[in-house]
Backbone bond lengths (Angstrom), bond angles and torsions (degrees), N, CA, C in turn:
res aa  C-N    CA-C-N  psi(-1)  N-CA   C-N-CA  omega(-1)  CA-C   N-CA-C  phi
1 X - - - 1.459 - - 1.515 111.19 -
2 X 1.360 120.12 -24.54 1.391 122.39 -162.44 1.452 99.97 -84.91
3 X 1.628 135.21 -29.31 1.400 133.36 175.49 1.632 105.55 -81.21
4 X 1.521 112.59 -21.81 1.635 111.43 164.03 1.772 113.02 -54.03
5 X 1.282 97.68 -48.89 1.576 111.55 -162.66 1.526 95.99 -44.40
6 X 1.409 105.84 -87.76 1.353 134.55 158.42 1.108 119.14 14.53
7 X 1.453 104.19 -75.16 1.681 119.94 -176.47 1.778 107.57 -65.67
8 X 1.397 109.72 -38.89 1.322 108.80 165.39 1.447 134.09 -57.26
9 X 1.360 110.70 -47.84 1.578 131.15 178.82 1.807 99.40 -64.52
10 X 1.643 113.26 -54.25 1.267 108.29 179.64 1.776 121.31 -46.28
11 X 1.198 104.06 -58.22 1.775 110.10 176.58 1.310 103.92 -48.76
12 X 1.314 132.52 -32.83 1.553 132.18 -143.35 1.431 85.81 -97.80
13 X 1.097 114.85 -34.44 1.724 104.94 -165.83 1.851 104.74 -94.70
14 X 1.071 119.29 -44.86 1.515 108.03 152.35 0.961 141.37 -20.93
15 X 2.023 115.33 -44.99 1.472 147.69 178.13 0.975 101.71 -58.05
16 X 1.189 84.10 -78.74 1.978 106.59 -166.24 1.886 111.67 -63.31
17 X 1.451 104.65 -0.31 1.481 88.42 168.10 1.441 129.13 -104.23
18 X 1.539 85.07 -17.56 2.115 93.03 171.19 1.244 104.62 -109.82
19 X 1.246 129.94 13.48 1.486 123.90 143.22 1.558 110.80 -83.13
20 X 1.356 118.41 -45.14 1.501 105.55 -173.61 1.746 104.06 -71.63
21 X 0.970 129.83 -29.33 1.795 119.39 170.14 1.713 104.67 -66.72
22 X 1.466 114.84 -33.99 1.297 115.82 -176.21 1.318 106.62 -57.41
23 X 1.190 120.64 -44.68 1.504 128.56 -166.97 1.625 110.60 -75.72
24 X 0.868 84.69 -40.27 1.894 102.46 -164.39 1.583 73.62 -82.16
25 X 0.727 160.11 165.96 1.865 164.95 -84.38 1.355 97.60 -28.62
26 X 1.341 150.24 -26.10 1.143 133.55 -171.10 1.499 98.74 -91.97
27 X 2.003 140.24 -32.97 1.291 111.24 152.57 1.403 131.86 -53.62
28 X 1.351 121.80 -45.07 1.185 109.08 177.02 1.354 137.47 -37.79
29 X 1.667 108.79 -62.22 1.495 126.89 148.27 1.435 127.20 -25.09
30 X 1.577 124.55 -29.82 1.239 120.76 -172.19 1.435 105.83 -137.56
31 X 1.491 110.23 -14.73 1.583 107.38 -172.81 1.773 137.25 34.96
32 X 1.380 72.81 46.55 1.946 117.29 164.91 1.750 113.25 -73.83
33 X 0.959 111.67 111.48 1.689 137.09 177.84 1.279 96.74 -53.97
34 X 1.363 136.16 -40.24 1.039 131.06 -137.40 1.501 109.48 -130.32
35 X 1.465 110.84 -20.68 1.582 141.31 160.30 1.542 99.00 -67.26
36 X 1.729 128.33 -41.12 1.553 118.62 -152.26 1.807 93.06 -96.69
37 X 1.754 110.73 -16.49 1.502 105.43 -172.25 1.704 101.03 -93.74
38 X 1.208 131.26 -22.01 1.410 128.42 146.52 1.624 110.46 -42.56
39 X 1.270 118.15 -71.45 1.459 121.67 -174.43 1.772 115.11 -36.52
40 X 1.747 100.37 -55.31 1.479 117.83 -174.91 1.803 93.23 -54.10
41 X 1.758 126.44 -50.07 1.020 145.75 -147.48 2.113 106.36 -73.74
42 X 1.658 86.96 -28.51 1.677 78.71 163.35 1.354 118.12 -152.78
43 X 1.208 103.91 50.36 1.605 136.80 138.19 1.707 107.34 -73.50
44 X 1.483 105.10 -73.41 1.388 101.15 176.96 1.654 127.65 -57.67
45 X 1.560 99.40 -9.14 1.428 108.28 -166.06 1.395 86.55 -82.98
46 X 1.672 137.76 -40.53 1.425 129.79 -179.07 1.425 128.62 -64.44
47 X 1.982 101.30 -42.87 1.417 90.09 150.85 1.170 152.69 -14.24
48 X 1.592 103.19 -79.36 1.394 131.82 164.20 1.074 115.35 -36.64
49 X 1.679 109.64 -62.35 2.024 89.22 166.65 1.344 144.18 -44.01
50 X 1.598 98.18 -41.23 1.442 110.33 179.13 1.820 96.67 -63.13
51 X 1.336 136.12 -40.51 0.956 115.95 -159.88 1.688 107.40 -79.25
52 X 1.117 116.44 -33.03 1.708 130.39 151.51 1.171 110.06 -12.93
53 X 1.172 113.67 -89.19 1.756 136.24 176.34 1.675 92.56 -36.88
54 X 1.273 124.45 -73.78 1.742 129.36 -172.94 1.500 104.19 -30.14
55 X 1.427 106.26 -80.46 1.915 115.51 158.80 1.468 109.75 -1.74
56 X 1.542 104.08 -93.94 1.073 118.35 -171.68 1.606 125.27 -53.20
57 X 1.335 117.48 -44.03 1.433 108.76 152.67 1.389 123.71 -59.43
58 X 1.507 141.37 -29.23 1.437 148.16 152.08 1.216 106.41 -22.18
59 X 1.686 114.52 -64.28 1.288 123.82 -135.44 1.658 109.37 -101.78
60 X 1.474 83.95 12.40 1.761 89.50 172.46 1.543 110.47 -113.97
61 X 0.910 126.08 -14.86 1.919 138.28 142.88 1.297 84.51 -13.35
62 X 1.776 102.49 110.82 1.879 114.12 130.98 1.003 127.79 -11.78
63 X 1.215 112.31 160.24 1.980 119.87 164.38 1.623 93.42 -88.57
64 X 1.634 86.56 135.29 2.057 97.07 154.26 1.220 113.77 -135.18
65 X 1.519 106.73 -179.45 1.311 104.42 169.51 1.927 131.56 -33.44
66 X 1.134 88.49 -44.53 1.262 96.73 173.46 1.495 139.07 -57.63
67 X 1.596 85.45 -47.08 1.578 118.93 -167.33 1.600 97.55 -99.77
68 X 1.446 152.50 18.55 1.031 130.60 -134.87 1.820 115.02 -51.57
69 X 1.672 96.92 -20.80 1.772 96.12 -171.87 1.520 112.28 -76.70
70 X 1.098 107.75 -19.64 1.504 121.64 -165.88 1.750 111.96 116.28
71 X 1.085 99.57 -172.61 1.586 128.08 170.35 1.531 117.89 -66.74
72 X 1.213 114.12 -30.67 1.582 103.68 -125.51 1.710 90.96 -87.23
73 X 1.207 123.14 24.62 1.888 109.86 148.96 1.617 110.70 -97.26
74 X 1.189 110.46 10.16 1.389 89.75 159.71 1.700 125.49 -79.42
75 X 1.264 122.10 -8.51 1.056 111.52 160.38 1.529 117.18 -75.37
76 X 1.298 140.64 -24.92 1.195 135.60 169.42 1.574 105.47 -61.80
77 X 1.342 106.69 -63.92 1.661 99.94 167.47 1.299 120.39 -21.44
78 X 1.409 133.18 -90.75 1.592 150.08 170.95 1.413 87.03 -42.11
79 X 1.463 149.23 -42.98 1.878 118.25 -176.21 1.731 106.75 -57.08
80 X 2.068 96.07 -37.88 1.190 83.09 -159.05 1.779 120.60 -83.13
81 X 1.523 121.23 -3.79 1.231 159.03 -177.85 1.866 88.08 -67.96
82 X 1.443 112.49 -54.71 1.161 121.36 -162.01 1.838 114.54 -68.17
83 X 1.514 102.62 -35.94 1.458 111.37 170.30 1.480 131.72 -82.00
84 X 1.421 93.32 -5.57 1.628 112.48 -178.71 1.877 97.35 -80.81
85 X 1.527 106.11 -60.98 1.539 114.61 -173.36 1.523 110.88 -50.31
86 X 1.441 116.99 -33.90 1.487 129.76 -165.75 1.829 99.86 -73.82
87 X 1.327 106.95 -61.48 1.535 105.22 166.92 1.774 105.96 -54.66
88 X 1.542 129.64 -77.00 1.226 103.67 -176.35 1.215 147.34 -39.84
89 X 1.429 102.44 -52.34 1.407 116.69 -177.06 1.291 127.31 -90.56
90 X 1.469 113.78 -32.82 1.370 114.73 164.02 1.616 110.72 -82.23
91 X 1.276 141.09 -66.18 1.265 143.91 154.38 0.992 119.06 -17.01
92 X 1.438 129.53 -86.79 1.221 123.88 -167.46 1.885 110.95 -65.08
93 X 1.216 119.34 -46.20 1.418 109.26 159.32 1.101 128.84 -22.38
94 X 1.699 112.96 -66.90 1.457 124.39 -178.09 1.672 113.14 -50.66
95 X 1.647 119.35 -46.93 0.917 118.70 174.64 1.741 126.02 -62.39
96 X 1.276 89.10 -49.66 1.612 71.06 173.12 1.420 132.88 -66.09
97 X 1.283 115.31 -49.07 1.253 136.76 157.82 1.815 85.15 -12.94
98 X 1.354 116.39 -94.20 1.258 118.48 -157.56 1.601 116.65 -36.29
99 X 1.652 98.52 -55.52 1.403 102.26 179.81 1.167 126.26 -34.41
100 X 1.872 100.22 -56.28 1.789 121.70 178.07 1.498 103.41 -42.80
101 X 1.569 125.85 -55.41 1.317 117.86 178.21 1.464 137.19 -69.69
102 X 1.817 99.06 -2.08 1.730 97.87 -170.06 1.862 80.90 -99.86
103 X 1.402 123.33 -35.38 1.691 100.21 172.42 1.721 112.80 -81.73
104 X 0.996 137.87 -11.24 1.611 127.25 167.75 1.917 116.28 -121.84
105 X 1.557 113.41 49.15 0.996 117.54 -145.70 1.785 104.27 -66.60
106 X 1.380 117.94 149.73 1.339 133.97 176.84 1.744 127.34 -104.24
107 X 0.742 134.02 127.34 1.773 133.14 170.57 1.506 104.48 -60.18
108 X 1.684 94.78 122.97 1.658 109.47 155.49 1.546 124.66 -60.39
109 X 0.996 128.57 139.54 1.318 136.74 -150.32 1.932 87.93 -135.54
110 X 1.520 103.44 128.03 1.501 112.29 176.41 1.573 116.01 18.77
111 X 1.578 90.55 76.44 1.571 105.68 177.89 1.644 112.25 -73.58
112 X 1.279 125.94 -15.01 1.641 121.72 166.31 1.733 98.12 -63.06
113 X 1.012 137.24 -37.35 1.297 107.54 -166.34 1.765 91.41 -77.78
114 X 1.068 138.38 -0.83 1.470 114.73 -165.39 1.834 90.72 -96.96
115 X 0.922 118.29 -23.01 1.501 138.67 157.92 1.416 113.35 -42.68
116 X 1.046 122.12 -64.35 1.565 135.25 168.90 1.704 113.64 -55.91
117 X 1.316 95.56 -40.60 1.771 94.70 -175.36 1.905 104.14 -71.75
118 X 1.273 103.07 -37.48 1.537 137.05 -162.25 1.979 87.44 -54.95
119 X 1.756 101.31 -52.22 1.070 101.52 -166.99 1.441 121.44 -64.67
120 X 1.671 108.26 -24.32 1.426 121.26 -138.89 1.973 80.43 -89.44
121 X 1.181 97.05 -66.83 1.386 124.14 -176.93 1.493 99.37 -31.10
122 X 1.108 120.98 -49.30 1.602 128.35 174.34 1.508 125.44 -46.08
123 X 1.579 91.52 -41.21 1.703 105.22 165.33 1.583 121.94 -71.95
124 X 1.451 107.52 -35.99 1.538 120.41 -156.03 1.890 80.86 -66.79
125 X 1.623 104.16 -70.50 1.752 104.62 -164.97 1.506 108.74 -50.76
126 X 1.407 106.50 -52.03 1.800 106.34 -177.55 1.688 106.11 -38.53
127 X 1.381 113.53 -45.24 1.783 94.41 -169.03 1.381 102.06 -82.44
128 X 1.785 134.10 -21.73 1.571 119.44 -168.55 1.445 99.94 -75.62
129 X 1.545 119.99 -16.00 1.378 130.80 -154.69 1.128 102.36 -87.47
130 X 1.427 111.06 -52.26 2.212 126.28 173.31 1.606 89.00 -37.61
131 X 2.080 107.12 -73.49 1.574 102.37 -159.34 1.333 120.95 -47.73
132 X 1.524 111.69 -40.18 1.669 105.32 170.81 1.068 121.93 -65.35
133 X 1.041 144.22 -10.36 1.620 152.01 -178.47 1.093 97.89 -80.62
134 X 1.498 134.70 -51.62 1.660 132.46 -130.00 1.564 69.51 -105.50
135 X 1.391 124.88 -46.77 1.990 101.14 -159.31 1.928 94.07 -68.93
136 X 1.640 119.57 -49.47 1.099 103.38 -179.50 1.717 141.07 -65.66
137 X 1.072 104.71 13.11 1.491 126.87 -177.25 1.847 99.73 -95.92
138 X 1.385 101.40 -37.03 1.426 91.86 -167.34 1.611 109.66 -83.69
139 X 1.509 112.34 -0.46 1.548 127.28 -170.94 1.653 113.56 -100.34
140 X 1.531 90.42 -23.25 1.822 89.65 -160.03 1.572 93.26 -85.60
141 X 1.501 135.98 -8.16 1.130 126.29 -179.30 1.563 101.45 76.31
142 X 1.774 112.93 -121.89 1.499 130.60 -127.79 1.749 76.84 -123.51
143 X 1.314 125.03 -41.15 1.466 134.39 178.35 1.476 121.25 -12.87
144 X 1.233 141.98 170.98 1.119 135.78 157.16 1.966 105.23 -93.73
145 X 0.983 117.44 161.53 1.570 103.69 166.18 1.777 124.01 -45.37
146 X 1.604 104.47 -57.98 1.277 109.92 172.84 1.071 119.75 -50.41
147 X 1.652 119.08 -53.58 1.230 121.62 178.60 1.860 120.87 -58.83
148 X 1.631 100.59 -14.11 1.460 98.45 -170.29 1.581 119.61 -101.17
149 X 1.454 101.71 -7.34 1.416 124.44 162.87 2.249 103.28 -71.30
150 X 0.738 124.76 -45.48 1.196 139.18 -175.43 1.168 94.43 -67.89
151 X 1.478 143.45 -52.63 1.340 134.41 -148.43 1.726 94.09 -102.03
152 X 1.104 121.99 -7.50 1.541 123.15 -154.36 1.341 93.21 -67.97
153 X 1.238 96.03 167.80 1.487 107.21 167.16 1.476 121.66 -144.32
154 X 1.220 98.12 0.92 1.587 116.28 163.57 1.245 125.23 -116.44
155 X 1.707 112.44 102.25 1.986 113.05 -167.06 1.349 106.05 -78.48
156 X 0.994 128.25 -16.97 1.533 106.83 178.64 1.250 107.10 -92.54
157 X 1.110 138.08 26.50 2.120 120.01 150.68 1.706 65.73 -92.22
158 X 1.452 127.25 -121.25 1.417 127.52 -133.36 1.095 127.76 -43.38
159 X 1.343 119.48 -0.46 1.517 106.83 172.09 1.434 107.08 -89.40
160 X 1.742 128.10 -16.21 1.225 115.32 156.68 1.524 137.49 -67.03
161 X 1.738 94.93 -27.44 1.427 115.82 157.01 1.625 137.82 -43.39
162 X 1.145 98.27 -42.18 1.598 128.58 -172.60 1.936 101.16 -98.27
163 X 1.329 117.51 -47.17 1.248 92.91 177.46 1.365 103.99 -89.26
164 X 1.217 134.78 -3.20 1.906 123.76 161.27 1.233 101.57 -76.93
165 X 1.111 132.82 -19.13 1.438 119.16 -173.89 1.840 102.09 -90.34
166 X 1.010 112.07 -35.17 1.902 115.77 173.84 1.594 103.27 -70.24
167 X 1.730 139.46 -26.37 0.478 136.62 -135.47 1.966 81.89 -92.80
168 X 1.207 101.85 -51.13 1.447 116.16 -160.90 1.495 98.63 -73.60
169 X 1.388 122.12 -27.83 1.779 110.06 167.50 1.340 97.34 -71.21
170 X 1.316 130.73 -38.01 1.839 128.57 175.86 1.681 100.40 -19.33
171 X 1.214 86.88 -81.93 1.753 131.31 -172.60 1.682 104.03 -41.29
172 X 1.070 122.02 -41.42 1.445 130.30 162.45 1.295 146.76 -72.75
173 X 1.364 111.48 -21.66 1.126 156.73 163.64 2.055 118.59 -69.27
174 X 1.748 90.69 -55.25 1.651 115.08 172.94 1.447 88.53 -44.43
175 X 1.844 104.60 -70.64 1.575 115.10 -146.35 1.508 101.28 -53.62
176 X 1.272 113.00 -56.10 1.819 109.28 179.11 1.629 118.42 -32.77
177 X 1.704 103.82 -63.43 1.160 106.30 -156.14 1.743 114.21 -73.09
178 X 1.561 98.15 -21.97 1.517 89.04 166.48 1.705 126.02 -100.03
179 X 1.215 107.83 5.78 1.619 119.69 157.52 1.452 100.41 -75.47
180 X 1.299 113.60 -58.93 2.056 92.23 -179.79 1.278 115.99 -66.65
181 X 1.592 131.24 -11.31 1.048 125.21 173.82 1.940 113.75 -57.14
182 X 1.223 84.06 -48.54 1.432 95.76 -150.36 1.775 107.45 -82.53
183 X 1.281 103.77 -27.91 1.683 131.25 170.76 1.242 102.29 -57.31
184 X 2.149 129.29 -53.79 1.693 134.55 -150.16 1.490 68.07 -105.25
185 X 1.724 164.31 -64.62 0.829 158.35 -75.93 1.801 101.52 7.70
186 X 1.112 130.53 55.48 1.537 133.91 153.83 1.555 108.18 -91.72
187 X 0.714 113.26 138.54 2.125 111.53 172.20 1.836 114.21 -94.90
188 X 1.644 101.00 -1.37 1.471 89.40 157.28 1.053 156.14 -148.71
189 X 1.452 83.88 66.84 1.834 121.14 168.61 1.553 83.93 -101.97
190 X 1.358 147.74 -55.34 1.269 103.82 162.32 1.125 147.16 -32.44
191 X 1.440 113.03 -76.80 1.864 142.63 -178.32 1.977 104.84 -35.59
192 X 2.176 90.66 -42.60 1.649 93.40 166.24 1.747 122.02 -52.35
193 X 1.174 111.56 -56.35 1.436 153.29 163.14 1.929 97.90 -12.91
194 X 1.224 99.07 -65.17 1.376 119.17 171.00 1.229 125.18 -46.80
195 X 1.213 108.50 -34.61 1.893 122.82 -155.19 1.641 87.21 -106.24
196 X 1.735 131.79 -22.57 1.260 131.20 -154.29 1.861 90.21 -83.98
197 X 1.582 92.67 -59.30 1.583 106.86 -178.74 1.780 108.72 -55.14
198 X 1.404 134.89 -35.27 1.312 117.81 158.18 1.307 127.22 -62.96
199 X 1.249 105.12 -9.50 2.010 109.44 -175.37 1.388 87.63 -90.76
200 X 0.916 137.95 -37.76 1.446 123.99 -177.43 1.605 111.04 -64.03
201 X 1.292 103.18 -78.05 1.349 112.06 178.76 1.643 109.16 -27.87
202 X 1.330 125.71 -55.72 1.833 126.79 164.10 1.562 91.57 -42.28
203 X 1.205 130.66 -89.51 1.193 109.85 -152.65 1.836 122.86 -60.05
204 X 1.051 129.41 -9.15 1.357 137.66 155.91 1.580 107.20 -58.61
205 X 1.468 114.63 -36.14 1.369 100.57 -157.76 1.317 113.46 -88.13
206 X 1.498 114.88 -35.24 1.585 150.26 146.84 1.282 108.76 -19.24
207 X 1.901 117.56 -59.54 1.478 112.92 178.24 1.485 123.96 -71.47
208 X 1.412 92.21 -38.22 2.217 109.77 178.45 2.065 91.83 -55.52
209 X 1.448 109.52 -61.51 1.723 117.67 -164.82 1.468 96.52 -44.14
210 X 1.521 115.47 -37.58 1.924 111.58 -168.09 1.699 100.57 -91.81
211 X 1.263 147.59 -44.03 0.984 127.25 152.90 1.081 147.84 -28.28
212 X 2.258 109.92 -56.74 1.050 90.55 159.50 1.628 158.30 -114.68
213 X 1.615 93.30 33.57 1.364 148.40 -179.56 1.665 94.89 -47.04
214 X 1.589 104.82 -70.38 1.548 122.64 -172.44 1.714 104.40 -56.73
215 X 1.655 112.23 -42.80 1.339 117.16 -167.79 1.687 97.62 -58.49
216 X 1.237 113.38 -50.16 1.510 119.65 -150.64 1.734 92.44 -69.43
217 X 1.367 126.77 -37.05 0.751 116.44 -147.87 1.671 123.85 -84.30
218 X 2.100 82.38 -19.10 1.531 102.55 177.90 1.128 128.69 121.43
219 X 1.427 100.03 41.88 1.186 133.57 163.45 1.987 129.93 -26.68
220 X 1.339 128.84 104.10 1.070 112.14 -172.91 1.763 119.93 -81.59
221 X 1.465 107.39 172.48 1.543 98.18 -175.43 1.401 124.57 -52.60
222 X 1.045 137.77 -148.38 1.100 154.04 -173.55 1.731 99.57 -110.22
223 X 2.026 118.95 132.13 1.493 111.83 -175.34 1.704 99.89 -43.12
224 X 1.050 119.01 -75.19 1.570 135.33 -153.26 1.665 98.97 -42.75
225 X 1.442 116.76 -36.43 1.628 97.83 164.55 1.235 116.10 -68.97
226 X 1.190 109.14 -45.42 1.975 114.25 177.31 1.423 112.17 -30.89
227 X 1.480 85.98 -59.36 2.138 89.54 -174.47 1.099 106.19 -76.69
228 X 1.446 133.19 -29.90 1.298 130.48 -175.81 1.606 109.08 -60.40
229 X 1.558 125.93 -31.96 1.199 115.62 175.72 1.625 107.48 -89.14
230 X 1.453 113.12 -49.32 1.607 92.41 175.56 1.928 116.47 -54.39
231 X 0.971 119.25 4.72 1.497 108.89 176.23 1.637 101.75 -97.87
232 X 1.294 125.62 -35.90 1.382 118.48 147.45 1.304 142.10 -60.70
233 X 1.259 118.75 0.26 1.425 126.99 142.01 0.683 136.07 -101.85
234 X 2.016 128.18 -9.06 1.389 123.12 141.06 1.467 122.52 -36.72
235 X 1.672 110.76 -44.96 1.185 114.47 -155.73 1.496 105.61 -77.50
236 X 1.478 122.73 2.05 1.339 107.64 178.30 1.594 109.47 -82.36
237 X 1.094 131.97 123.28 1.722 121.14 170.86 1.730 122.98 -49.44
238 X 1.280 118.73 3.95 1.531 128.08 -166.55 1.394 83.80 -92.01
239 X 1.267 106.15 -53.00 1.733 106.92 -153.72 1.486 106.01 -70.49
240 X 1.509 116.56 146.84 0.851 114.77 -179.49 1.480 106.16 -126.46
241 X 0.834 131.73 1.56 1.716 140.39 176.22 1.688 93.99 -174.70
242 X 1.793 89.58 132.63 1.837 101.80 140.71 1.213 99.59 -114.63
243 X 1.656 86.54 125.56 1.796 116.20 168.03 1.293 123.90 -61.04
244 X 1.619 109.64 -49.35 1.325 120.05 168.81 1.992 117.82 -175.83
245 X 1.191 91.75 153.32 2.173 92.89 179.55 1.207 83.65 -112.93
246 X 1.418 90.84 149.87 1.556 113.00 179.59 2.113 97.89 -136.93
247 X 0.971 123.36 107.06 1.490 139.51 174.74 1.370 122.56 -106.12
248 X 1.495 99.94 142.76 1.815 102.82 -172.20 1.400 98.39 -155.65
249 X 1.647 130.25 122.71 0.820 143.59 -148.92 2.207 83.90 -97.41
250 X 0.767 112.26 104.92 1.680 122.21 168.55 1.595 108.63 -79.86
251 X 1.112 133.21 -1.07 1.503 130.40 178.08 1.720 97.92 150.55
252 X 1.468 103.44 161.52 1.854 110.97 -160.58 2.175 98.00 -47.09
253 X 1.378 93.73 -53.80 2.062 105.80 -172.78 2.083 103.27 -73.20
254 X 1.251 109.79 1.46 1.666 97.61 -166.23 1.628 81.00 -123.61
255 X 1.433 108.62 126.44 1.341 115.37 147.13 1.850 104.53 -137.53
256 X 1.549 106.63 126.79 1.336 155.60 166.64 1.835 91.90 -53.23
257 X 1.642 110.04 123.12 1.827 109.42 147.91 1.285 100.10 -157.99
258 X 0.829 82.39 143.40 2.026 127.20 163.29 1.557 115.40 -93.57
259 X 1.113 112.49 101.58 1.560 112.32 -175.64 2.022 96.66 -95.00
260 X 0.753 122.25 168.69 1.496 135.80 175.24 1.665 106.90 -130.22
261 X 1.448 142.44 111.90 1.274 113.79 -177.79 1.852 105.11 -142.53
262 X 1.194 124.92 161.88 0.981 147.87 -153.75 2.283 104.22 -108.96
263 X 1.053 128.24 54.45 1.338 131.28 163.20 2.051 107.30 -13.15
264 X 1.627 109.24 125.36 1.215 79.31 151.38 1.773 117.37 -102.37
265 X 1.753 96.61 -168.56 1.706 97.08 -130.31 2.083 77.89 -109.27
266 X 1.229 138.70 141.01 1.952 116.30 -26.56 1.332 96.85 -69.46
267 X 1.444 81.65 178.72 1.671 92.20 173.31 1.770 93.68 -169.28
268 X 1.355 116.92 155.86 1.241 123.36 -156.08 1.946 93.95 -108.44
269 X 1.318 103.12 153.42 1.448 99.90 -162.46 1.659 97.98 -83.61
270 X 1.173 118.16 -11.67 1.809 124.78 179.09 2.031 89.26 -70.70
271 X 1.121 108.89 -71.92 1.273 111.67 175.86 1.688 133.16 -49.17
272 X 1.317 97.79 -9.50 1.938 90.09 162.93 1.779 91.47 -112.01
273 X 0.937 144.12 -33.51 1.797 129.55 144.69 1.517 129.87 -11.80
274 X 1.576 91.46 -52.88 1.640 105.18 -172.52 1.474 92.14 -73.53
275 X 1.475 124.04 -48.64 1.782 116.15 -145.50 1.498 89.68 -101.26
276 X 1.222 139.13 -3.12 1.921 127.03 160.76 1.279 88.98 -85.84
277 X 1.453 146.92 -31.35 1.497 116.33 -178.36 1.682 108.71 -74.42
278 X 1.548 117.77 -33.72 1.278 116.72 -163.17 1.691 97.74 -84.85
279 X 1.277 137.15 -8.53 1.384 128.45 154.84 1.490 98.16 -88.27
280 X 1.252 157.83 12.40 1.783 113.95 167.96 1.505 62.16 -97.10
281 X 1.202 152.25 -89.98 1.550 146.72 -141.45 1.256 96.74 -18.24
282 X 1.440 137.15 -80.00 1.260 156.84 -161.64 1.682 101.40 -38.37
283 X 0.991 105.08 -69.36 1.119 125.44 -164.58 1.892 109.15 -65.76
284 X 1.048 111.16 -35.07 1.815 123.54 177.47 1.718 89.83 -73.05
285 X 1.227 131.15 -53.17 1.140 141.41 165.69 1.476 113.76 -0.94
286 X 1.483 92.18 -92.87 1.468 135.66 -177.52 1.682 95.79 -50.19
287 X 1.135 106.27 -96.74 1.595 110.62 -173.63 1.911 95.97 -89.83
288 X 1.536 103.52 119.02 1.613 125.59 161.64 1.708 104.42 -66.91
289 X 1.339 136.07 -13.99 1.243 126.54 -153.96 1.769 92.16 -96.38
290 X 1.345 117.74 -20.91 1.461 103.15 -170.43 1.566 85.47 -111.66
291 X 1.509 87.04 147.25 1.382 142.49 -174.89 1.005 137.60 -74.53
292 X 1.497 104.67 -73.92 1.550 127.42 156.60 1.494 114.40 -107.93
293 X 1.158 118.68 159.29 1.467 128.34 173.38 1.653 102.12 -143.88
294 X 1.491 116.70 125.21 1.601 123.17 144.42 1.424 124.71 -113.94
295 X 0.973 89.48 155.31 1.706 99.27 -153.54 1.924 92.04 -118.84
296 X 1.119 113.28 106.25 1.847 118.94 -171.36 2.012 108.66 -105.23
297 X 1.405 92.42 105.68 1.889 87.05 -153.12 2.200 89.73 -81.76
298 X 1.493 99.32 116.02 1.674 90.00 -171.67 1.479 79.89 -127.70
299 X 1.437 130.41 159.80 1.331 141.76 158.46 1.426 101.82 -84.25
300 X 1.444 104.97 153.30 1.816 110.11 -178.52 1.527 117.52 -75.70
301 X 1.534 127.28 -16.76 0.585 133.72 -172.66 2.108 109.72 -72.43
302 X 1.878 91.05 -44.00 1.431 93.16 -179.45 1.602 110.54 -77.59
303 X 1.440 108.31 -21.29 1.181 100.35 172.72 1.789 121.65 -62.20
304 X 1.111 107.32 -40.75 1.641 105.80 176.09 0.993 115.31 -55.69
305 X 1.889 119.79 -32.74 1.727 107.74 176.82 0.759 114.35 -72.42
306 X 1.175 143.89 -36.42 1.412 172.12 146.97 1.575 101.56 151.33
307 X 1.091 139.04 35.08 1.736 130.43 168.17 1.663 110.13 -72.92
308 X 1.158 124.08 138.93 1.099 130.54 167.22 1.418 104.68 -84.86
């Protein structure tokens, strides 16, 4: 997944960087509301990559003393760093910007070139947008998209996904508002135009902030791993009850468990040794994404009182 990321973040930041100079000379030139909140719109979109890449190199840092689990929520960190800037800086920019122009409104000046940029720009996101699609298609499995953004556990494919996909309603949005500009000669079906493309961008940033809100916070696996490991501790004959799994996704490749389990009664202390080593084996097996495994030997009975 980590050479997926990569390859995604790389195209995206390429895109989004000679489109955002593309743009940003094409407001100046025409002093388009809606041309300068595109520009603002992937400026911040390059940012974000760079901070992507930061993440992702973070989050591959060793375990230390400190860190004993590792790194790897610093990429949730920097996703979630990343949805904050997208609402501020792209959002709220765009909006005001617009506002400022629907109360002191200005004339577009050679709206074919914003046409030309409109066009170019169309190409740049369409191909970073294809690559994120085609790597996230091959990840989400059986999922629906929506549903596979929700289950993900890796934010940087969809957050390139999601802002190429806002990027290209941007871009659609531009073309309208400065075709009615220039069609009513009014300037604000542009300046509107402006304020449309920041409502978007808020709501992109709104969905990335609640996604990766849950990740940062400690997010557990996915059910089907859950059961997938309690069905491997049925299968040991020692065990006689799992009490409960407890899972925490530590970065997209590290998932964290806590098994709770039930010994049956006697049992020799060499023999619950042998079968907690032959479940974390089992279990690392099965799912490569977890890391660590503890194995907490409680009877069900103390578990209901709550005694450890």
């Amino acid at each position: 997944m980590a050479a997926s990321s990569l390859k995604v973040i790389y195209a995206a930041l390429a895109g989004n960087c000679l489109i955002a100079i593309t743009k940003s000379i094409a407001a100046i030139m025409t002093g388009s509301p809606a041309m300068l909140s595109e520009a603002i719109h992937s400026a911040v979109d390059t940012g974000n990559q760079f901070l992507m890449l930061y993440g992702l190199r973070r989050s591959k840092m060793p375990a230390d003393k400190e860190f004993p689990f590792g790194h790897g929520k610093e990429i949730y960190f920097w996703s979630f760093v990343v949805a904050i800037i997208l609402f501020a800086g792209g959002a709220g920019l765009s909006i005001f910007k617009g506002i400022d122009h629907l109360i002191t409104p200005t004339d577009v000046k050679s709206s074919y070139v914003n046409y030309g940029v409109i066009g170019l720009a169309t190409i740049f996101e369409g191909t970073s947008w294809y690559i994120a699609l085609r790597e996230f298609s091959k990840s989400k499995g059986k999922w629906g998209y929506f549903q596979a953004v929700h289950r993900s556990k890796d934010p940087s494919i969809y957050i390139v996904l999601l802002e190429d996909s806002a990027a290209i309603m941007g871009l659609a949005v531009a073309f309208l508002g400065i075709l009615l500009s220039q069609v009513t000669g009014s300037p604000y079906f542009d300046s509107s135009a402006a304020i449309v493309i920041g409502m978007i961008l808020g709501g992109t940033a709104i969905l990335l902030a609640s996604e990766t809100k849950s990740l940062l916070i400690g997010e557990s696996a996915n059910q089907e791993v859950v059961q997938g490991i309690r069905e491997i501790a049925y299968s040991c004959k020692e065990i006689k009850q799992v009490n409960e799994i407890l899972t925490m996704h530590i970065g997209p490749d590290f998932i964290l468990v806590n098994v709770s389990v039930d010994f049956v009664d006697p049992i020799l202390a060499t023999e619950v040794e042998v079968t907690v080593a032959g479940l974390d084996r089992a279990i690392k097996r099965a799912y490569p994404q977890v890391q660590r495994v503890f194995v907490e030997v409680e009877t069900w009975r103390a578990k209901g009182s709550g005694q450890g």
